[in-house]
C-alpha positions in Angstrom: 62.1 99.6 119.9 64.7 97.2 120.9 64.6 95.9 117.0 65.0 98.9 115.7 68.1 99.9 117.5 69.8 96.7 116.8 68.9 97.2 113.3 70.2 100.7 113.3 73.5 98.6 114.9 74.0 96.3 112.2 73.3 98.8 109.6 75.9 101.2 110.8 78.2 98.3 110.9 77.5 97.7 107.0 78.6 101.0 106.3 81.6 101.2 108.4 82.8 97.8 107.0 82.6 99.2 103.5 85.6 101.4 104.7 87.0 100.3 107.8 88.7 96.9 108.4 89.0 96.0 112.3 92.7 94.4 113.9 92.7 91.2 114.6 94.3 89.8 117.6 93.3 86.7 117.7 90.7 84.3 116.6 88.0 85.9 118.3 89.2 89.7 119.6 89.4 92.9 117.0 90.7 96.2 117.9 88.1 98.5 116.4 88.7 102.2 115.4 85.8 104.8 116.8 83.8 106.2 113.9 85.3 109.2 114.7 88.8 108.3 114.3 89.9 109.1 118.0 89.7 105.9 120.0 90.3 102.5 119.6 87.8 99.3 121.0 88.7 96.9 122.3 85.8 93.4 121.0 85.7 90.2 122.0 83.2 88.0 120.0 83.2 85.3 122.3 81.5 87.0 125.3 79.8 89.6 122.4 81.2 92.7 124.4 83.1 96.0 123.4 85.1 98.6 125.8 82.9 101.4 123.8 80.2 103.1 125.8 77.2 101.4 123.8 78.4 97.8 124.5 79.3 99.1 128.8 75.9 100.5 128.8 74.4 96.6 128.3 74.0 96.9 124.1 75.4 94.9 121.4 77.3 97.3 119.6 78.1 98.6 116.2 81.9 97.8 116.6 80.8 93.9 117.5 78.6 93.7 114.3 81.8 95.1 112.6 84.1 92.8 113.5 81.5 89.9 113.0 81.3 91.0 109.8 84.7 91.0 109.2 85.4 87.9 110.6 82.5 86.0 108.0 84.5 87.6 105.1 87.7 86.0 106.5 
């Protein structure tokens, strides 16, 4: 189950960085657009955190993966 989840994570992440590019601040912190368009997040790839629900609730979220993602590609 946990897997799953993660790989449903990094998947979404694949998608989203086919189209969206994240803000960086600094070496390791993005600003990340919501999916939806309405909010920003706030990730820090150091500590592997996000200010989006998901990644409060205790998960590695979709908007980390992104912006590890877009990190690699830098």
């Amino acid at each position: 189950m946990i897997e799953s989840s993660i790989q449903a994570r990094v998947g979404r992440a694949i998608i989203l960085s086919t189209c969206m590019t994240p803000d960086r601040v600094d070496e390791d912190h993005y600003i990340v657009r919501s999916s939806d368009g309405r909010r920003d997040y706030y990730v820090d790839l150091e500590s592997e955190c996000c200010t989006c629900p998901d990644s409060i609730n205790g998960h590695t979220c979709k908007h980390v993966f992104l912006a590890t993602i877009h990190q690699a590609k830098a």
